[in-house]
C-alpha positions as CSV (number, residue, x, y, z in Angstrom):
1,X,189.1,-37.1,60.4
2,X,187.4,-40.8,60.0
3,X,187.9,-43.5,57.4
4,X,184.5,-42.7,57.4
5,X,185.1,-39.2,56.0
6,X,187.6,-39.8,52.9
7,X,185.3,-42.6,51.8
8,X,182.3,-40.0,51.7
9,X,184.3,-38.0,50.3
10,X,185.8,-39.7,47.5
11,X,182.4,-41.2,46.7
12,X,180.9,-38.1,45.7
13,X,184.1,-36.6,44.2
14,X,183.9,-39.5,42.0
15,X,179.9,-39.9,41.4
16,X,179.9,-35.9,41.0
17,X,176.7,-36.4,43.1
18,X,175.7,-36.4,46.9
19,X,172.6,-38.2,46.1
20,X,174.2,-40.8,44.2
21,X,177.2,-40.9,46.4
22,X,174.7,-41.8,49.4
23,X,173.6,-44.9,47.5
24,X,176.5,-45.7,46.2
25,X,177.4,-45.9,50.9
26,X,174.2,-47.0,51.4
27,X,173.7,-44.0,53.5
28,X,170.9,-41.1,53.2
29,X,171.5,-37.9,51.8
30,X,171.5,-35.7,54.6
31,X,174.4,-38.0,56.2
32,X,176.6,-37.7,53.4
33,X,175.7,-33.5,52.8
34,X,176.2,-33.5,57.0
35,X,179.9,-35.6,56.7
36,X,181.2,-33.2,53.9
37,X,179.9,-29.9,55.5
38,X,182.0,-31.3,58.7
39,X,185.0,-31.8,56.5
40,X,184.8,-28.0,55.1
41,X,184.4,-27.0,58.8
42,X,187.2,-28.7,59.8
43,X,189.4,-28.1,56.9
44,X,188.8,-24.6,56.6
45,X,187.4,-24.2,52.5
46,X,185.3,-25.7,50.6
47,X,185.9,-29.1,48.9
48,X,182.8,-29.0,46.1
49,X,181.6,-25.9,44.1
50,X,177.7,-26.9,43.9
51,X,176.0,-26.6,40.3
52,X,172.5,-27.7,40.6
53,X,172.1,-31.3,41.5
54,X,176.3,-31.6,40.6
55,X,179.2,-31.0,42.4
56,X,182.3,-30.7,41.2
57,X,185.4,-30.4,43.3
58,X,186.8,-27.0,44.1
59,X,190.0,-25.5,43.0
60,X,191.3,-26.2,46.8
61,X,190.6,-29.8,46.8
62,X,191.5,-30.3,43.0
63,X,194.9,-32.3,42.6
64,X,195.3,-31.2,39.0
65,X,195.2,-27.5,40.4
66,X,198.0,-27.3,43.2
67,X,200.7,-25.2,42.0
68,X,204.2,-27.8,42.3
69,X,206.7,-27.2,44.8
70,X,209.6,-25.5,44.7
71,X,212.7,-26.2,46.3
């Protein structure tokens, strides 16, 4: 996993949209679609649940949804 990769990333986790996360990089579309489909593969779920034009993350990438550790 790249720099390169959590920056992607985090832009459209924060945009809430490839398209706008790609300007935002000053990268196309299909780069930034390619870099998180490469992330899911390598990760092994899904980081966004796509609605439409907007993404939103998925439960398995959501902070505010991890159960806490018990010790």
């Amino acid at each position: 996993m790249e720099t390169r990769d959590l920056q992607t990333f985090l832009a459209v986790a924060e945009t809430g949209s490839i398209t706008k996360a790609a300007v935002l990089l000053e990268r196309s579309q299909p780069s930034v679609t390619r870099t998180i489909q490469e992330l899911e593969a390598k990760l092994g779920f899904s980081l966004l649940q796509r609605a439409g034009r907007r993404v939103m993350l998925s439960d398995e990438a959501s902070p505010s949804k991890k159960k806490p550790a018990v010790s």
